[in-house]
Each structure stands twice: as structure tokens, then as C-alpha cells.
Backbone as XML, in Angstrom:
<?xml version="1.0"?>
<chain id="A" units="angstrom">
  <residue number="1" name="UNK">
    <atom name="N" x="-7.945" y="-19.844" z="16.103"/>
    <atom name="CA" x="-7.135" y="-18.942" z="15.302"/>
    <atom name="C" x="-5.724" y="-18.873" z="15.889"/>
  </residue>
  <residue number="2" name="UNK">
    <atom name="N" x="-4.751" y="-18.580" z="15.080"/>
    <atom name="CA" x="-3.544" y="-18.914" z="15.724"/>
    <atom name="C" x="-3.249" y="-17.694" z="15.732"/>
  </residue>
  <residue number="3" name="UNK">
    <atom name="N" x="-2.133" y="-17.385" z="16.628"/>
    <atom name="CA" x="-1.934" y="-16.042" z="17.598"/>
    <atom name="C" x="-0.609" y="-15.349" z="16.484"/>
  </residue>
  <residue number="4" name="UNK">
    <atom name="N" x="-0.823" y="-14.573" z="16.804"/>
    <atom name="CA" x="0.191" y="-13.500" z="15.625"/>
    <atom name="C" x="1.197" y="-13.511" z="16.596"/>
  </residue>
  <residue number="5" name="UNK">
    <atom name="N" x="2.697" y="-13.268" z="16.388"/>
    <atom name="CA" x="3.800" y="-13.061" z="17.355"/>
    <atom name="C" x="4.313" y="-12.051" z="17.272"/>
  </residue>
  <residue number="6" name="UNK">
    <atom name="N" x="5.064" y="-11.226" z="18.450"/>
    <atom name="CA" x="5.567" y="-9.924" z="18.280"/>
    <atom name="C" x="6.327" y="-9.966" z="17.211"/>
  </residue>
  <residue number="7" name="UNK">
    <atom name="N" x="7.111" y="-10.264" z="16.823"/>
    <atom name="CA" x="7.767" y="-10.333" z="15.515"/>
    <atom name="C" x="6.654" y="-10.045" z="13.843"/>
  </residue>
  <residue number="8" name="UNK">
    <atom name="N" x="6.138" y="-10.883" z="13.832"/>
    <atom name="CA" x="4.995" y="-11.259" z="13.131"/>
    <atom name="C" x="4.823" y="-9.799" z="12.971"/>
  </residue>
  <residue number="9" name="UNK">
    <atom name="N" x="3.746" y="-9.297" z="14.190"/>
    <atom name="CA" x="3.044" y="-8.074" z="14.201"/>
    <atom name="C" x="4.089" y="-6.926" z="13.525"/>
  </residue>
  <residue number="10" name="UNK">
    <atom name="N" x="5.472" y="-6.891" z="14.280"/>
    <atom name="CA" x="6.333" y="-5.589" z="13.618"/>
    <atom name="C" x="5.993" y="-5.855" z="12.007"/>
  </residue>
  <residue number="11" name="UNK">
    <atom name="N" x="6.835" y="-6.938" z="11.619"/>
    <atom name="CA" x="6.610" y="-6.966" z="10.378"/>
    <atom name="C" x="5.520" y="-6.208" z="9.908"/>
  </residue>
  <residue number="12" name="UNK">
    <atom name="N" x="4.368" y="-6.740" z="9.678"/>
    <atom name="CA" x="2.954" y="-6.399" z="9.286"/>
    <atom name="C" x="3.006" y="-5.062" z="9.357"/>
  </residue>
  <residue number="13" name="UNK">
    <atom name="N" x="3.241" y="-4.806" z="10.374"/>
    <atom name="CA" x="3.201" y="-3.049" z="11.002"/>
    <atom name="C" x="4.365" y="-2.618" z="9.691"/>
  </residue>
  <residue number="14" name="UNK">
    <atom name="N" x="5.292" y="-2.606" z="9.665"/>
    <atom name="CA" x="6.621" y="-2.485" z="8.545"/>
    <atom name="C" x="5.852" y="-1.848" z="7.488"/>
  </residue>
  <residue number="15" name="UNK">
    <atom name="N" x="5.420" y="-3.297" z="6.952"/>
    <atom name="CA" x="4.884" y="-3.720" z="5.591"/>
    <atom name="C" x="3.573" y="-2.726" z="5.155"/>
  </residue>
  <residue number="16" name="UNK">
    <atom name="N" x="2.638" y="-2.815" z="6.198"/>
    <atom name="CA" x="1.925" y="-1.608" z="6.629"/>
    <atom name="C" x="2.259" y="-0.061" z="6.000"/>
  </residue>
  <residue number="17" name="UNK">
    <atom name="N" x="2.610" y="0.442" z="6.963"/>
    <atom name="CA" x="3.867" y="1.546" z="6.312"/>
    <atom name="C" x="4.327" y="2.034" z="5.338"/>
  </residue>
  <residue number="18" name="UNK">
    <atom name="N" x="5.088" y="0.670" z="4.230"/>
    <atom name="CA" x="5.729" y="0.958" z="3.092"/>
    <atom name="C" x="4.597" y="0.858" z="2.301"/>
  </residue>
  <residue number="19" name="UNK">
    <atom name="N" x="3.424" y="0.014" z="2.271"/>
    <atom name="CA" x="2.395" y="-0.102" z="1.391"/>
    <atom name="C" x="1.350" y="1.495" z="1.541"/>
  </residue>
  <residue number="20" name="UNK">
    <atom name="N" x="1.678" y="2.164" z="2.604"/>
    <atom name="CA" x="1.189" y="3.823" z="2.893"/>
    <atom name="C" x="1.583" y="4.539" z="1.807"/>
  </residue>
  <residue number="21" name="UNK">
    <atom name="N" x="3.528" y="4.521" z="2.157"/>
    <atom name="CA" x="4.392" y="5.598" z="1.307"/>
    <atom name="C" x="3.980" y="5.099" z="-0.025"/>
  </residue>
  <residue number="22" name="UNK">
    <atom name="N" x="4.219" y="3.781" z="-0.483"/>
    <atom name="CA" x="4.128" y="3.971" z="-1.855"/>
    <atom name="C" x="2.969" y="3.953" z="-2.410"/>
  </residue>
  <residue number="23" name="UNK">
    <atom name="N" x="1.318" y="3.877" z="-1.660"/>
    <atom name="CA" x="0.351" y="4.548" z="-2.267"/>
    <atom name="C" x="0.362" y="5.695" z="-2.852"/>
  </residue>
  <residue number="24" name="UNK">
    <atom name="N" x="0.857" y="6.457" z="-1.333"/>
    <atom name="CA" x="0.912" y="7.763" z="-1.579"/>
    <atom name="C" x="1.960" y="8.604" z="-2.781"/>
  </residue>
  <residue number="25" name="UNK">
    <atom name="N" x="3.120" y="7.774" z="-2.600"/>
    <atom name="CA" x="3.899" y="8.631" z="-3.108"/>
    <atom name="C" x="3.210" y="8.305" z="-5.122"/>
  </residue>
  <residue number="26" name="UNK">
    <atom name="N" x="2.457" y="6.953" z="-5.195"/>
    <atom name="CA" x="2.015" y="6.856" z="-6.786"/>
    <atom name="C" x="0.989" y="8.063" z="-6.638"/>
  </residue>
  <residue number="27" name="UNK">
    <atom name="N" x="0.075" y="8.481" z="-5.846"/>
    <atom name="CA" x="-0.522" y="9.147" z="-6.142"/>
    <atom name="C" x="-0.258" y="10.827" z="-6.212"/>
  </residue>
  <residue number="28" name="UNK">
    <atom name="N" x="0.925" y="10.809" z="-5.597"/>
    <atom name="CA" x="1.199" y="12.366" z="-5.988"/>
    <atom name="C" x="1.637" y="12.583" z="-7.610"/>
  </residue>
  <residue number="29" name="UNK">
    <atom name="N" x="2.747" y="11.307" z="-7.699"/>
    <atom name="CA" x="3.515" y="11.255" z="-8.946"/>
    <atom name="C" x="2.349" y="11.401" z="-9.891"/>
  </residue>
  <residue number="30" name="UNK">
    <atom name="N" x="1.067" y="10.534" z="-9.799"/>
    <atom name="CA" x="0.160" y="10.758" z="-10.752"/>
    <atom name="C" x="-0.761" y="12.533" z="-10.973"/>
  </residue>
  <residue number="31" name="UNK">
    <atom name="N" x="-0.797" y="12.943" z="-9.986"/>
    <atom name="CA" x="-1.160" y="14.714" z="-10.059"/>
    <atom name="C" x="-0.062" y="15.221" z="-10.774"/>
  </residue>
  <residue number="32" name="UNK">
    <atom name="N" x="1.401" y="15.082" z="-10.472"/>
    <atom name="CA" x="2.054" y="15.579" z="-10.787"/>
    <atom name="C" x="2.501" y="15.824" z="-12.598"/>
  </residue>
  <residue number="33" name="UNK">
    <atom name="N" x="2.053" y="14.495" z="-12.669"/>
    <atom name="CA" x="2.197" y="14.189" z="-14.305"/>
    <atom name="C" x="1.511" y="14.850" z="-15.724"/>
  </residue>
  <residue number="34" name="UNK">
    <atom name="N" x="1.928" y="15.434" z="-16.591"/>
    <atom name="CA" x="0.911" y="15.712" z="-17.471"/>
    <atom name="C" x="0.610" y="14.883" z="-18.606"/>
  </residue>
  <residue number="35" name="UNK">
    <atom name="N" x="1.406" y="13.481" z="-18.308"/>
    <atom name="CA" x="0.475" y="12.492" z="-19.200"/>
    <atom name="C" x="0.072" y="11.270" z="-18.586"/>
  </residue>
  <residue number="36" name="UNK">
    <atom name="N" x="-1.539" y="11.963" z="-19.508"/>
    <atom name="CA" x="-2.601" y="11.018" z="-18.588"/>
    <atom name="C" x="-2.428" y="9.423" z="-18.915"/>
  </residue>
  <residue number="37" name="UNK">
    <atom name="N" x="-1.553" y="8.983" z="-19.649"/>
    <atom name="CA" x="-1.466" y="7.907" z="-19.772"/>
    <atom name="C" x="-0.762" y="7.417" z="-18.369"/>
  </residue>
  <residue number="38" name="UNK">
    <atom name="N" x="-0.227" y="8.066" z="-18.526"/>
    <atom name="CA" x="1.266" y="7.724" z="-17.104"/>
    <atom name="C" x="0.377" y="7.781" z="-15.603"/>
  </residue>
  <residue number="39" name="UNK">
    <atom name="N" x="-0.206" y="8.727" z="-15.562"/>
    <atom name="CA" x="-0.902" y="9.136" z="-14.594"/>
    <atom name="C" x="-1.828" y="8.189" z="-14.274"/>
  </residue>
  <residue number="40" name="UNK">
    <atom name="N" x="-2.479" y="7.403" z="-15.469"/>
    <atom name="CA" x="-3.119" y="5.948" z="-14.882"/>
    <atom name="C" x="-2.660" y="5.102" z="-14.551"/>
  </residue>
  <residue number="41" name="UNK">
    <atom name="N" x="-1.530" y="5.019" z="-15.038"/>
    <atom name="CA" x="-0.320" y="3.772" z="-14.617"/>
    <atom name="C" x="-0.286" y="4.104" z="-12.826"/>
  </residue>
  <residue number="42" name="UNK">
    <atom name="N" x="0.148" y="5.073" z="-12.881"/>
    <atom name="CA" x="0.113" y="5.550" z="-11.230"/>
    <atom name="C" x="-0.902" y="5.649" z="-10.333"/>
  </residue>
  <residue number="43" name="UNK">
    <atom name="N" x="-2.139" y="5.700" z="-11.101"/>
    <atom name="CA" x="-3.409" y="5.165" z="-10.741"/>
    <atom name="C" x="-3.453" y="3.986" z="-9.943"/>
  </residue>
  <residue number="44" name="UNK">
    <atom name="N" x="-3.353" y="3.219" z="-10.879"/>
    <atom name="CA" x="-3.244" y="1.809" z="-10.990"/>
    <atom name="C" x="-2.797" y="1.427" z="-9.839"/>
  </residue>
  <residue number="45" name="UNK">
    <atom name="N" x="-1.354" y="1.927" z="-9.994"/>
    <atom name="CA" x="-0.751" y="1.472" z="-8.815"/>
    <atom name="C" x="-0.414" y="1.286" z="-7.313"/>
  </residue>
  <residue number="46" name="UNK">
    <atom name="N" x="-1.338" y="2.798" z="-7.405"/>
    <atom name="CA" x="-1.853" y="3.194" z="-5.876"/>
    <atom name="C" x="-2.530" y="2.194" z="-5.570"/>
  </residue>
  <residue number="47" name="UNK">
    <atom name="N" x="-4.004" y="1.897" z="-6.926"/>
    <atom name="CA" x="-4.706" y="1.062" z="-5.821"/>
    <atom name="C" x="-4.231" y="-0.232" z="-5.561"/>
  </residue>
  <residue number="48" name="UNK">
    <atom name="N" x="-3.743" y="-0.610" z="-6.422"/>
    <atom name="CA" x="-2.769" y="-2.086" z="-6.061"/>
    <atom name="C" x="-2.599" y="-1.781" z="-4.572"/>
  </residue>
  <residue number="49" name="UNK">
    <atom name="N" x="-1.290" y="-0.677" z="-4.360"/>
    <atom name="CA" x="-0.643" y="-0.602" z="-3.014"/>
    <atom name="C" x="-2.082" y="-0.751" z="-1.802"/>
  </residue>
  <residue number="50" name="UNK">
    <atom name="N" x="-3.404" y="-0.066" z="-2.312"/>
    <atom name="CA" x="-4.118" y="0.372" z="-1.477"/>
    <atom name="C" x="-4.776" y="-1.402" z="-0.871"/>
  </residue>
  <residue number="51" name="UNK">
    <atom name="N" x="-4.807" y="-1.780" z="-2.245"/>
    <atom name="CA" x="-5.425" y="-3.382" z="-2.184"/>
    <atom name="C" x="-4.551" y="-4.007" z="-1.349"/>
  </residue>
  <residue number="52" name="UNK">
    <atom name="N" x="-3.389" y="-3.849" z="-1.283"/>
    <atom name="CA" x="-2.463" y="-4.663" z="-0.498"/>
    <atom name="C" x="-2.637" y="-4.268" z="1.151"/>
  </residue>
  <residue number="53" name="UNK">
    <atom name="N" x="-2.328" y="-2.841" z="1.635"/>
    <atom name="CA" x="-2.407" y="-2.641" z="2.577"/>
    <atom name="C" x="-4.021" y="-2.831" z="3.688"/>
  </residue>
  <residue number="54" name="UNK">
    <atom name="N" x="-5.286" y="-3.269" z="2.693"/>
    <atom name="CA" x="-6.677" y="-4.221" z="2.700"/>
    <atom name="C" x="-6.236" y="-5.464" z="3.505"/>
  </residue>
  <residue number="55" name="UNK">
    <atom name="N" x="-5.067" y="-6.101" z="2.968"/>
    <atom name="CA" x="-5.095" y="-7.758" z="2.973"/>
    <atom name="C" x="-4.210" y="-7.616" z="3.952"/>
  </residue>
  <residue number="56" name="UNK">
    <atom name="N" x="-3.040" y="-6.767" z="3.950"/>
    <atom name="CA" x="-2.379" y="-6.865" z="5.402"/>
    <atom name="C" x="-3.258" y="-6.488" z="6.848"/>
  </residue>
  <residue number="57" name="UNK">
    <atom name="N" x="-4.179" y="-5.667" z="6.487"/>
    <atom name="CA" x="-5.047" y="-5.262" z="7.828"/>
    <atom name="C" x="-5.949" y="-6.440" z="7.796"/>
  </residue>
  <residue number="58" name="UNK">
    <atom name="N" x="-5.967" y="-6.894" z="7.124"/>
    <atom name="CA" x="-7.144" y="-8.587" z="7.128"/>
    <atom name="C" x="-6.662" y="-9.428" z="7.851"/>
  </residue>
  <residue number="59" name="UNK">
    <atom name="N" x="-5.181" y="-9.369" z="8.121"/>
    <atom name="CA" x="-4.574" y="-10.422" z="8.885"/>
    <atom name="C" x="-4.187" y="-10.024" z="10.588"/>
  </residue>
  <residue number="60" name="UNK">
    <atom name="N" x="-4.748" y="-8.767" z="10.777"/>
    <atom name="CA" x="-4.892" y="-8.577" z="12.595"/>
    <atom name="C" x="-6.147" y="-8.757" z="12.337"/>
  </residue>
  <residue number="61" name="UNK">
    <atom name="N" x="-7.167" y="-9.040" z="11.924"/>
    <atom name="CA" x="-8.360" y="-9.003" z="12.646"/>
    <atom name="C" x="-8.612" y="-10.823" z="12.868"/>
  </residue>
</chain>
């Protein structure tokens, strides 16, 4: 397996992070909303973010 580099790792770590905030921040926007259409969109999109921040932790192990 080839070795991750400090660089590498910040990144990830970064990327990490922003894939947090913008879970989170779709999922407030979606409570916040009173249309439920919209509110799935923001659904949606959390879990995207959530799916993503999956595949970035897939790549330290």
C-alpha cells in the first residue's frame, strides 16, 4: 500500500472538514425550511456530503 504524505493527509483532513460543514449546514437548512420539497433537496444533499466524507475516511485506512 502506498504511504499517504503529510501534505496528502492535510488535504484529506481539509476536505474532511468542509464535507462536515456542508452536511451539516444542508441539514439545518432542511429543518429550517417549510417546503418539504426543498427540504428533500437538502436531504439529499447532506447525504451526498455524508457519502463523500465515507470515501474520504476510506482512504486513511
Amino acid at each position: 500500500m502506498t504511504r499517504i504524505t503529510e501534505k496528502e493527509l492535510s488535504a484529506l483532513g481539509d476536505l474532511m472538514s468542509l464535507e462536515c460543514t456542508l452536511k451539516a449546514k444542508c441539514e439545518s437548512l432542511a429543518e429550517g425550511t417549510g417546503d418539504q420539497a426543498l427540504a428533500a433537496c437538502y436531504r439529499d444533499t447532506a447525504a451526498r456530503h455524508a457519502h463523500h466524507l465515507e470515501e474520504l475516511f476510506a482512504n486513511l485506512k
